[in-house]
Backbone as CSV, one residue per row, in Angstrom:
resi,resn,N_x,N_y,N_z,CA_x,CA_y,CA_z,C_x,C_y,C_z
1,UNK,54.497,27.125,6.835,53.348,26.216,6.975,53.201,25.396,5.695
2,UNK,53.271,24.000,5.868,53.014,23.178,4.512,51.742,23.673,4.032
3,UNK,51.599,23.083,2.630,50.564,22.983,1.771,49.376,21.979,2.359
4,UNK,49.548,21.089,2.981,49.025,20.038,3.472,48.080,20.950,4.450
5,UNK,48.870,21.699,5.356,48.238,22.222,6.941,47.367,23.208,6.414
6,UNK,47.289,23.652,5.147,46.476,25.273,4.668,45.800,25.131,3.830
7,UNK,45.553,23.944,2.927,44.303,23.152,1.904,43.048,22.619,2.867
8,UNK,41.896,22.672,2.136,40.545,22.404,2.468,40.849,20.751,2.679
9,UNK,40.479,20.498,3.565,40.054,19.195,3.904,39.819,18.595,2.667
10,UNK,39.499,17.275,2.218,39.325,16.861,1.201,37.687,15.978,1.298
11,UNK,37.462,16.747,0.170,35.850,16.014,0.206,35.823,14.399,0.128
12,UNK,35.305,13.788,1.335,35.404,11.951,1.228,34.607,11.714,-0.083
13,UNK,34.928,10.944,-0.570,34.183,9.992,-1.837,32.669,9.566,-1.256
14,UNK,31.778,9.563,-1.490,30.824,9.332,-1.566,30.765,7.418,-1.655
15,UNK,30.014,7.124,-0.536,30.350,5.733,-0.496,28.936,4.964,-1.607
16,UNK,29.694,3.515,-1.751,28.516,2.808,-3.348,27.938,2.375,-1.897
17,UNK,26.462,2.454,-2.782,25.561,1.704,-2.205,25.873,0.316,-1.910
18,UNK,25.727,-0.083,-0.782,25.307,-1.574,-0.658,24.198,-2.215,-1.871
19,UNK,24.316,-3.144,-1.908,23.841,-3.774,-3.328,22.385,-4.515,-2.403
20,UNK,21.788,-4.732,-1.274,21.188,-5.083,-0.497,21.244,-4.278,0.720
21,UNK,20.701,-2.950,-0.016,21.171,-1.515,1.160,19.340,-1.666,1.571
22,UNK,18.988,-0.608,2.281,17.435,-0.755,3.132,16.567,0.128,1.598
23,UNK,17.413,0.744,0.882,16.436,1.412,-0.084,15.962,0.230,-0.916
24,UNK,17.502,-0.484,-1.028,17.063,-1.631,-2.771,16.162,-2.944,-2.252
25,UNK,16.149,-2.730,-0.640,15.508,-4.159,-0.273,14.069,-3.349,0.076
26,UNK,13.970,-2.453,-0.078,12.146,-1.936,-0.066,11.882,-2.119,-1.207
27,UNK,12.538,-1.844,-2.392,12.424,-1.764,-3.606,12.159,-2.925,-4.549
28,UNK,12.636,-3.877,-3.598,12.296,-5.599,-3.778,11.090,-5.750,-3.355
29,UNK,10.586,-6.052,-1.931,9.807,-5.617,-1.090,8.491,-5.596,-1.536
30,UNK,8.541,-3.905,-1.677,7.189,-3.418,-1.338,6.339,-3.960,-2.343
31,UNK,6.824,-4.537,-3.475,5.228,-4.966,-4.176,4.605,-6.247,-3.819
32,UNK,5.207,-6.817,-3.045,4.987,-8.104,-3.010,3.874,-7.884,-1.568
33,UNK,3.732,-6.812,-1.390,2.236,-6.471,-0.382,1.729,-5.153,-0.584
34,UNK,2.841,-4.339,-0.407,2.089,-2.658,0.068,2.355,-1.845,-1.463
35,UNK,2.440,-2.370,-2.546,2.406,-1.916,-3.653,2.408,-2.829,-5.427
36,UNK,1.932,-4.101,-4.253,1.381,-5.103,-5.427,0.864,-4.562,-6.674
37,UNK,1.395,-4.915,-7.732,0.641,-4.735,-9.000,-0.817,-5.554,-9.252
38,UNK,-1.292,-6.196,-8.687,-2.762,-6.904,-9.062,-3.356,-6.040,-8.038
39,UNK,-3.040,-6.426,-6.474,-4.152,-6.389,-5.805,-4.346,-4.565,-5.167
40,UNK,-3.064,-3.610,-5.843,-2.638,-2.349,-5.292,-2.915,-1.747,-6.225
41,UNK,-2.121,-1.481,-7.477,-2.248,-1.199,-9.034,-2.897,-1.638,-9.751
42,UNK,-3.775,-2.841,-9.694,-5.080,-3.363,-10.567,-4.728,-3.570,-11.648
43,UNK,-3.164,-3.920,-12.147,-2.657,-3.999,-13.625,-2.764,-5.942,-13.531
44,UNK,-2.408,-6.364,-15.085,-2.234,-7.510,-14.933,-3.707,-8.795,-14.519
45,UNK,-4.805,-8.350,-14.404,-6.038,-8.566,-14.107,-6.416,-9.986,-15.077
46,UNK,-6.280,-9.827,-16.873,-6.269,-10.244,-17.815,-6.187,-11.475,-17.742
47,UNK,-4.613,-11.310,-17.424,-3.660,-13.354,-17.250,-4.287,-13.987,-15.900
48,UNK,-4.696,-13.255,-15.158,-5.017,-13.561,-13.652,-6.275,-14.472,-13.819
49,UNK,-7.089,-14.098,-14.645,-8.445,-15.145,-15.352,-8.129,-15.735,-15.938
50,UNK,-7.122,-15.912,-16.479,-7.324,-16.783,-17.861,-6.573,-17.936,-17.280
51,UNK,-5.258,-17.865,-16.632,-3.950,-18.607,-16.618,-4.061,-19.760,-15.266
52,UNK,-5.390,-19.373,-14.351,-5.187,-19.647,-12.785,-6.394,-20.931,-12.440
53,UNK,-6.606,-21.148,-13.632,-7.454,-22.870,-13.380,-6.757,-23.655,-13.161
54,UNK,-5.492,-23.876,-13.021,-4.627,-24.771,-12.574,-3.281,-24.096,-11.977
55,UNK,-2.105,-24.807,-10.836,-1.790,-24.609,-10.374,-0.354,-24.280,-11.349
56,UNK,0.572,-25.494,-12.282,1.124,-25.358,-12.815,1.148,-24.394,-13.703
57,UNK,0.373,-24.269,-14.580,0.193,-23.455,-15.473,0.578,-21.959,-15.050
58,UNK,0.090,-21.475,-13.531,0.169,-20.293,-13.458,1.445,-20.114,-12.586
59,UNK,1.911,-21.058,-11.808,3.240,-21.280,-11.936,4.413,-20.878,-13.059
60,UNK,4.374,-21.525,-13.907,5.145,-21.193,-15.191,5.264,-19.958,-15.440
61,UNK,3.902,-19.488,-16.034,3.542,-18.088,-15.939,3.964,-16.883,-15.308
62,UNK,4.145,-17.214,-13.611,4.814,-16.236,-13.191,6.132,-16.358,-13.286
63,UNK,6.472,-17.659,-13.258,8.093,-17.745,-13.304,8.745,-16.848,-14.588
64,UNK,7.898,-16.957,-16.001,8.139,-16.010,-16.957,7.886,-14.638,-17.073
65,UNK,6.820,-14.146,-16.347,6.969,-12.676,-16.305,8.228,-11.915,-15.573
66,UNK,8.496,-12.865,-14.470,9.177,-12.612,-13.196,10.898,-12.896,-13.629
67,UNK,11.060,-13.466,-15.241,11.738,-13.259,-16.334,12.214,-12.520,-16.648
68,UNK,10.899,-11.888,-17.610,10.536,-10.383,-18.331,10.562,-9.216,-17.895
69,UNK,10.482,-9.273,-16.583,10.410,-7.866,-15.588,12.038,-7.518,-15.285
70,UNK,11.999,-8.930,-14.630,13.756,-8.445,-14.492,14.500,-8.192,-15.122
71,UNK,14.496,-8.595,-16.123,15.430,-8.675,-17.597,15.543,-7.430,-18.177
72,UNK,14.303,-7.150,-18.543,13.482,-6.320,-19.357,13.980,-4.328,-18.539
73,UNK,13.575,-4.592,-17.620,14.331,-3.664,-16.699,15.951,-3.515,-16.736
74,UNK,16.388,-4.140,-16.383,17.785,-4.081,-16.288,18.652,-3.970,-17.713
75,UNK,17.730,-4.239,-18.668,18.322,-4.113,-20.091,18.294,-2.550,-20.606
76,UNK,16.289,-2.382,-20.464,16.207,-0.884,-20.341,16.975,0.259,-19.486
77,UNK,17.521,0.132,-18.310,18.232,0.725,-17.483,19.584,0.430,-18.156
78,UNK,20.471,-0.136,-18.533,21.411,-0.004,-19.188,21.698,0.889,-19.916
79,UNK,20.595,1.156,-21.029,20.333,1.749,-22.577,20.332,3.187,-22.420
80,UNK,19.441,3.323,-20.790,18.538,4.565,-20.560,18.884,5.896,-20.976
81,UNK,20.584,5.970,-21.202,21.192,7.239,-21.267,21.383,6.799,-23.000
82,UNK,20.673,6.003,-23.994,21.036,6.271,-24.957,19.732,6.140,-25.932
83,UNK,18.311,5.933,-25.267,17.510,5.455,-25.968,16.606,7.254,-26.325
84,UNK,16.999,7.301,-27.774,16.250,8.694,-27.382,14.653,8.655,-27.120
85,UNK,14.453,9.972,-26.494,12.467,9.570,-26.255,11.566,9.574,-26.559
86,UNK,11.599,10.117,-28.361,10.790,9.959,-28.868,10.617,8.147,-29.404
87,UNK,11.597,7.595,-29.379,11.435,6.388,-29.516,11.489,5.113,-28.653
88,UNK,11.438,5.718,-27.263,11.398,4.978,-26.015,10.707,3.880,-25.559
89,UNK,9.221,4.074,-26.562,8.384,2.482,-26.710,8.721,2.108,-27.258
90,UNK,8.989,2.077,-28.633,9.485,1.162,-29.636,10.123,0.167,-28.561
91,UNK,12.044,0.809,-28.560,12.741,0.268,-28.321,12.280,-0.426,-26.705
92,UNK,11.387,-0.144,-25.856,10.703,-0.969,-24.946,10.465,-2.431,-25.170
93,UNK,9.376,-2.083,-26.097,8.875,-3.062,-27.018,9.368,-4.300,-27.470
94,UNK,10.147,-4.043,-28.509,11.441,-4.676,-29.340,12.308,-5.619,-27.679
95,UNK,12.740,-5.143,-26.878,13.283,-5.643,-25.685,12.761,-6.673,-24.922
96,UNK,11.185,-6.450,-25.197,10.207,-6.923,-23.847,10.047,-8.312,-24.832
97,UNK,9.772,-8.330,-26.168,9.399,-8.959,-27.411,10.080,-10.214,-27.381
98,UNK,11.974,-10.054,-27.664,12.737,-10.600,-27.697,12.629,-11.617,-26.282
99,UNK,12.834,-11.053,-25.123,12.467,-11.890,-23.722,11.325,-13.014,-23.752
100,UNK,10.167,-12.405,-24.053,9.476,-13.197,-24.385,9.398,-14.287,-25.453
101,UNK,9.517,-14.187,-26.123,10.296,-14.920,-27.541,10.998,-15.713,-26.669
102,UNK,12.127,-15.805,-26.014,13.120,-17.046,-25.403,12.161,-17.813,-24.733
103,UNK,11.206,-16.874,-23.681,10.704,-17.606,-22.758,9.439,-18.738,-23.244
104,UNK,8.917,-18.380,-24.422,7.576,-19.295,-25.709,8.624,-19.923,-26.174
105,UNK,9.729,-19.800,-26.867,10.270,-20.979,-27.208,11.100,-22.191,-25.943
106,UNK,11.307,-21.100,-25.439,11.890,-22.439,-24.179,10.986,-23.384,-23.766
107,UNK,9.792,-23.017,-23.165,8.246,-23.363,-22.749,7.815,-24.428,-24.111
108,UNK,8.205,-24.553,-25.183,7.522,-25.199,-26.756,8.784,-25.966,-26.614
109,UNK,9.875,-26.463,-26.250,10.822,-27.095,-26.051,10.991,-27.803,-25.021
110,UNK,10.673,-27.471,-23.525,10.628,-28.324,-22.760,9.367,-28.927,-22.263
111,UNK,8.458,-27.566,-22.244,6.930,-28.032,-21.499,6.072,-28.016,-22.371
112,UNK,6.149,-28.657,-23.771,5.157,-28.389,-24.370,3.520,-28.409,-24.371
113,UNK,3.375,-29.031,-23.510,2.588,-29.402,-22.975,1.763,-28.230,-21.906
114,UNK,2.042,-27.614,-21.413,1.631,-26.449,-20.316,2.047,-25.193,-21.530
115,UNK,3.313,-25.496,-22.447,3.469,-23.698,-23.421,1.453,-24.413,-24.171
116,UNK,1.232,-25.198,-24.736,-0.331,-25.307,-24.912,-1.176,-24.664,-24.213
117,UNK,-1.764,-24.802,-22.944,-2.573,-24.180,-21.839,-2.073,-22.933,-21.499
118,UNK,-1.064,-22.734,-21.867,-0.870,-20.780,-21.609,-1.344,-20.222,-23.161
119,UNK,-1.127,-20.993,-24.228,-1.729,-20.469,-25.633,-0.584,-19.303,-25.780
120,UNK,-1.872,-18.035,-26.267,-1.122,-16.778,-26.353,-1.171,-15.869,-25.401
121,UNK,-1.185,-16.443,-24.185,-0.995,-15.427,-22.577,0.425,-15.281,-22.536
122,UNK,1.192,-16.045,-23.269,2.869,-15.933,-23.192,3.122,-14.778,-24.022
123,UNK,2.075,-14.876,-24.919,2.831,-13.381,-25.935,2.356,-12.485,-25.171
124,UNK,1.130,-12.628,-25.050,0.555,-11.415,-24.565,1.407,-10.581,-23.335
125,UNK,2.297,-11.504,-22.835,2.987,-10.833,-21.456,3.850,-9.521,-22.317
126,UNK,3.783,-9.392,-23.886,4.299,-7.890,-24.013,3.703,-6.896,-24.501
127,UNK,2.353,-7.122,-24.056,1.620,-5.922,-23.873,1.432,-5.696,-22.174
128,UNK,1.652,-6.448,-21.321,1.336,-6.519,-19.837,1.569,-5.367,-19.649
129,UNK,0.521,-5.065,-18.813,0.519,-3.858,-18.085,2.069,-3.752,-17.153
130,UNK,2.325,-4.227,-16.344,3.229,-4.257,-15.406,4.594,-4.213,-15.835
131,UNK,4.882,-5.033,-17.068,6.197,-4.966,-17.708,6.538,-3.299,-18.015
132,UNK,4.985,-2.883,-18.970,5.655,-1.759,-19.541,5.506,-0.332,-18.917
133,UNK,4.714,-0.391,-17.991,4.577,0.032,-16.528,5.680,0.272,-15.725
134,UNK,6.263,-0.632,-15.260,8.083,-0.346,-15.139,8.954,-0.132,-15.367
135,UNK,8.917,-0.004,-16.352,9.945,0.208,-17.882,9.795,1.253,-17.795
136,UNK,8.481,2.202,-17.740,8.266,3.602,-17.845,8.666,4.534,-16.571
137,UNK,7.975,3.596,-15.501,8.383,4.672,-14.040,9.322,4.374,-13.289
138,UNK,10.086,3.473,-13.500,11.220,3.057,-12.984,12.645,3.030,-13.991
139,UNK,12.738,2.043,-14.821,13.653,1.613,-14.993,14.364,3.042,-15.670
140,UNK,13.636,3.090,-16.637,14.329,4.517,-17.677,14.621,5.880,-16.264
141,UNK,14.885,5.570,-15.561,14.876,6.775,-14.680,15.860,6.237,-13.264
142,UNK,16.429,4.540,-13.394,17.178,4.396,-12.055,18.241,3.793,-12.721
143,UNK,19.402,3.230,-12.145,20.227,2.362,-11.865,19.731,1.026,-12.415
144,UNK,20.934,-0.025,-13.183,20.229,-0.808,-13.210,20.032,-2.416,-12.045
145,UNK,21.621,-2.213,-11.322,20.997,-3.270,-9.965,19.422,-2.787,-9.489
146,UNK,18.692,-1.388,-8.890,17.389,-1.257,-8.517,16.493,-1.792,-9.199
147,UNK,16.425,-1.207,-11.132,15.837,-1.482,-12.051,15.659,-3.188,-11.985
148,UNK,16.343,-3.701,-12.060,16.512,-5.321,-11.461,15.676,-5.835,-10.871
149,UNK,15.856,-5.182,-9.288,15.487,-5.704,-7.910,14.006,-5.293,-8.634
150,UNK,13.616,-3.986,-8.733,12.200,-3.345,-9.085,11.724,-4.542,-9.946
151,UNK,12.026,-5.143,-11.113,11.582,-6.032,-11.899,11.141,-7.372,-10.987
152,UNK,12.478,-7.551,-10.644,12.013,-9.194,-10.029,10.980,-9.120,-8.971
153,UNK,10.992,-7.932,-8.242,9.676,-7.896,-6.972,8.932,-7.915,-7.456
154,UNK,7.941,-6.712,-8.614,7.049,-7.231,-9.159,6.770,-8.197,-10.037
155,UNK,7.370,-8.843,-10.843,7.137,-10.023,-11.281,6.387,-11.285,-10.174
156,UNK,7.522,-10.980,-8.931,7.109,-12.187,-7.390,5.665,-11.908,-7.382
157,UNK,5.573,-10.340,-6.848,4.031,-10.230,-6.482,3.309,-10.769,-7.338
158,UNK,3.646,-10.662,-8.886,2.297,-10.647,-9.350,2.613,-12.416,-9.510
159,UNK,3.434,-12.817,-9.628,3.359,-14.301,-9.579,2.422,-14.846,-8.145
160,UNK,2.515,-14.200,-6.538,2.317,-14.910,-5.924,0.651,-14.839,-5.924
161,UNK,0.304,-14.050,-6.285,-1.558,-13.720,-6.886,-1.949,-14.916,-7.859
162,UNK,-0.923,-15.079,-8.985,-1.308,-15.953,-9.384,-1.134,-17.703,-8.807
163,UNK,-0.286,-17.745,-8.384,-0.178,-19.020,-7.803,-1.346,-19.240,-6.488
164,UNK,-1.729,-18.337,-5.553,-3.008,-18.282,-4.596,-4.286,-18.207,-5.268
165,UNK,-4.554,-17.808,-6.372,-5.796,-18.108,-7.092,-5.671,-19.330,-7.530
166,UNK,-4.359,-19.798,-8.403,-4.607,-20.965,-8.784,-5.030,-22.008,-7.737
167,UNK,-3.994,-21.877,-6.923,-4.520,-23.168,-5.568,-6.088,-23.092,-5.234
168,UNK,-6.721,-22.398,-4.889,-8.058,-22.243,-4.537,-9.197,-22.865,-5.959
169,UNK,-8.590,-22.174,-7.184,-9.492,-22.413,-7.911,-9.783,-23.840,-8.209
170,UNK,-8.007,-24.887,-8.357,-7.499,-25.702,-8.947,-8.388,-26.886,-7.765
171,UNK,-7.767,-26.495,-6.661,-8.262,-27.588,-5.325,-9.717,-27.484,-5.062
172,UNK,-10.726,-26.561,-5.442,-12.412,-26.125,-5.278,-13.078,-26.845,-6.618
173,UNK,-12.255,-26.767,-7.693,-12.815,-27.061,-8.987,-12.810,-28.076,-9.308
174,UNK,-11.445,-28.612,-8.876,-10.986,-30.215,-9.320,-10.617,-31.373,-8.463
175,UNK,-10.662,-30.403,-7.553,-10.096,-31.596,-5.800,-8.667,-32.088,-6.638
176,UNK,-7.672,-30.905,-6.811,-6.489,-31.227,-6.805,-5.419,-30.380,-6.994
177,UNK,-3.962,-30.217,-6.766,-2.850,-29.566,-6.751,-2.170,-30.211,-7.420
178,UNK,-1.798,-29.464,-8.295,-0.433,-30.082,-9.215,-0.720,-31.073,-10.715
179,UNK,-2.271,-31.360,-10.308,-2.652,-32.079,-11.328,-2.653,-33.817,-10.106
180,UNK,-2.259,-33.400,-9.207,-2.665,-34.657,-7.864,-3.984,-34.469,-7.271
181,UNK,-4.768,-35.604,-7.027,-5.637,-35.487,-5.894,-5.493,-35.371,-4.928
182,UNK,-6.047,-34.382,-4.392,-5.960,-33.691,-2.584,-7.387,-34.233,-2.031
183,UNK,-8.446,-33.790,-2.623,-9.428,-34.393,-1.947,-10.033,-35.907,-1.703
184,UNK,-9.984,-36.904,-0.623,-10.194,-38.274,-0.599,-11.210,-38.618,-1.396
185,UNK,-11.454,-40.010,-1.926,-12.157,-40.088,-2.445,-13.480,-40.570,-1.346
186,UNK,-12.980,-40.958,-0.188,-14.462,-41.144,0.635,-15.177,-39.253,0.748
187,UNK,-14.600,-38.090,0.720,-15.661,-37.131,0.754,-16.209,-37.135,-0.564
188,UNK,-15.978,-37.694,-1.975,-17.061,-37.428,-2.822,-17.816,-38.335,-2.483
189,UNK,-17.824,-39.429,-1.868,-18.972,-40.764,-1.403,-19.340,-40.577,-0.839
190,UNK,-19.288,-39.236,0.235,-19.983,-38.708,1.179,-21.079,-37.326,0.917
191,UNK,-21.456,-37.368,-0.625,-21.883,-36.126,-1.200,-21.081,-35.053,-1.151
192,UNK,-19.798,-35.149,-1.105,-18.961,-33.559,-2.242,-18.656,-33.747,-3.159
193,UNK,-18.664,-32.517,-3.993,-18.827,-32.103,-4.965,-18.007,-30.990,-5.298
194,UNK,-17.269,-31.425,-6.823,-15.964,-30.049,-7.015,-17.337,-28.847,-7.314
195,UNK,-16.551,-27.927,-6.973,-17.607,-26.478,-7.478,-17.152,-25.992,-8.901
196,UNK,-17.734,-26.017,-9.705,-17.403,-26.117,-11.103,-17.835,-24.458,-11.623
197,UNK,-17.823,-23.729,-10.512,-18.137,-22.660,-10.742,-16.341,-22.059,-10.774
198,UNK,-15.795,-22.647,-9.984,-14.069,-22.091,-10.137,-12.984,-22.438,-10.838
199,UNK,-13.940,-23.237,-11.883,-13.499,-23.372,-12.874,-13.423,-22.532,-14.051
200,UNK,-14.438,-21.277,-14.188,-15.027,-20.357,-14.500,-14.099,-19.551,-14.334
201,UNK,-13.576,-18.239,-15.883,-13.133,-17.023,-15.165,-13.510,-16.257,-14.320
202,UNK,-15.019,-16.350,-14.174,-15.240,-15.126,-12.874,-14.747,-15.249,-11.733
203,UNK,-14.402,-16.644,-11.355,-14.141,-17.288,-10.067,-12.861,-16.738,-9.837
204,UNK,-11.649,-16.506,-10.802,-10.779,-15.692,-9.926,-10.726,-14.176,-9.418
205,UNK,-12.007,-13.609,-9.935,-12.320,-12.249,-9.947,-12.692,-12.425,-8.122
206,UNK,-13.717,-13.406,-7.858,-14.016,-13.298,-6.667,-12.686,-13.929,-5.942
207,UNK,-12.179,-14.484,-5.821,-11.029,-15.258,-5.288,-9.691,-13.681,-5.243
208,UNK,-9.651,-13.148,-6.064,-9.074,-11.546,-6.021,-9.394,-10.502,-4.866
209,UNK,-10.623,-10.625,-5.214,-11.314,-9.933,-4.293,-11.420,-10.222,-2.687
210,UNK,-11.640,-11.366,-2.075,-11.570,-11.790,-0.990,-9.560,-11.717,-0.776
211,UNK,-8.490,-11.924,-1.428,-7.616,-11.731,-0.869,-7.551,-10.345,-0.786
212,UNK,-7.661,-9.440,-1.389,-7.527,-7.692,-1.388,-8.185,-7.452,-0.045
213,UNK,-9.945,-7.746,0.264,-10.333,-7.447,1.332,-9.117,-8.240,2.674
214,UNK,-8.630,-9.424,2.572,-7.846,-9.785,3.400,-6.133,-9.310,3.794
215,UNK,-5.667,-8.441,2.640,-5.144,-7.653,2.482,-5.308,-6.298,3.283
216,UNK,-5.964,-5.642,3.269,-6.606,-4.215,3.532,-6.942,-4.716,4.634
217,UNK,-7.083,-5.915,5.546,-7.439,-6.233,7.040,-6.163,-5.974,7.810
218,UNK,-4.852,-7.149,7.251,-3.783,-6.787,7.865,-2.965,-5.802,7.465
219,UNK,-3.015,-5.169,6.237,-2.077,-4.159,6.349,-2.733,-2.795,6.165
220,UNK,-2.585,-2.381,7.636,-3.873,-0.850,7.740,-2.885,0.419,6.710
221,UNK,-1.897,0.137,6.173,-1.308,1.284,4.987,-2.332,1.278,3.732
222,UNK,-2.739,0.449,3.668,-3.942,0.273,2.397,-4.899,0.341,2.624
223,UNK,-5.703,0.655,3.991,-7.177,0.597,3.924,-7.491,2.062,3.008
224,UNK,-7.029,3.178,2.904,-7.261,4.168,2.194,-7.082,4.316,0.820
225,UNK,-5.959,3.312,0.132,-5.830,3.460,-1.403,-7.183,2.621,-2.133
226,UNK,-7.609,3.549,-2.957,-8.452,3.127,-3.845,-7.983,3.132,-5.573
């Protein structure tokens, strides 16, 4: 009897993930509704007032966190097997720092003009809750294609919060998008009036709030998280 006919079967290789398998595309996914960082996790609240009186501005904004997340992740997930843990913020830190840094000087180079109206909400994106938030429960603990995907979803979500406050606040406050007029000028000749109240940080607090309750309408997985 050969050797062939009297050996154990051979254990198959373990197949690679699809790179757009059903785990890494939840993992994209889910924050961008059923595990949003603003309106699920309540992180990120800060920039959400400050950045969303206009449409551009908070545009930019997310486009740079949504930067920082991905980046920032996938750099940390690289490292993960070498960063020891007592020094695991630091070197967080130092990572998230540098990202940001490209993204204030790029912004002071091309848009100088809008890097003005973000001020220091650009630095501040490395203390963000959400960056270092992921960094902690994700990235240092997966792969870094997931670590990736995990970054760029939440970055989306929390970008698309900000871009829906801005529209509301921007078009209620100023009768305009983009820095264009949307509202005719025969309804201000007809007695309207921008509401100069959403111009106001509180105004995206309420503008938050009414999407969360509209949130928690259609997706009955959240009527219970508090």
């Amino acid at each position: 009897m050969s050797v062939e006919s009297t050996s154990a079967p051979a254990v198959q290789e373990k197949k690679k993930e699809a790179l757009f398998s059903k785990k890494n595309i939840r993992t994209l996914r889910d924050p961008l509704d059923d595990n949003n960082p603003i309106t699920v996790q309540v992180l990120g609240i800060c920039s959400a007032l400050a950045v969303t009186v206009q449409v551009k501005p908070a545009l930019i904004m997310a486009v740079g966190v949504i930067f920082v997340t991905a980046f920032s992740n996938l750099i940390t997930s690289l490292l993960r097997n070498s960063i020891p843990n007592r020094v695991r913020i630091i070197v967080q830190l130092i990572i998230v720092a540098t990202l940001v840094t490209i993204v204030d000087q790029v912004l002071k180079a091309y848009m100088f003009d809008v890097s003005k109206k973000l001020s220091v909400f650009v630095g501040l994106i490395i203390t963000n809750c959400i960056v270092m938030g992921r960094l902690e429960a994700f990235a240092l603990a997966q792969k870094p294609w997931p670590s990736f995907l995990d970054g760029v979803g939440n970055g989306v979500g929390y970008g698309i919060i900000l871009v829906v406050v801005a529209i509301f606040r921007e078009l209620f406050g100023a009768g305009t998008l983009m820095g264009y007029h949307v509202i005719p000028q025969w309804a201000y000749d007809h007695g309207y009036v921008n509401n100069g109240l959403m111009v106001l940080p509180p105004a995206a607090l309420f503008v938050i709030g009414v999407y969360i309750w509209a949130q928690r309408s259609w997706n009955k997985k959240l009527v219970n998280v508090s």
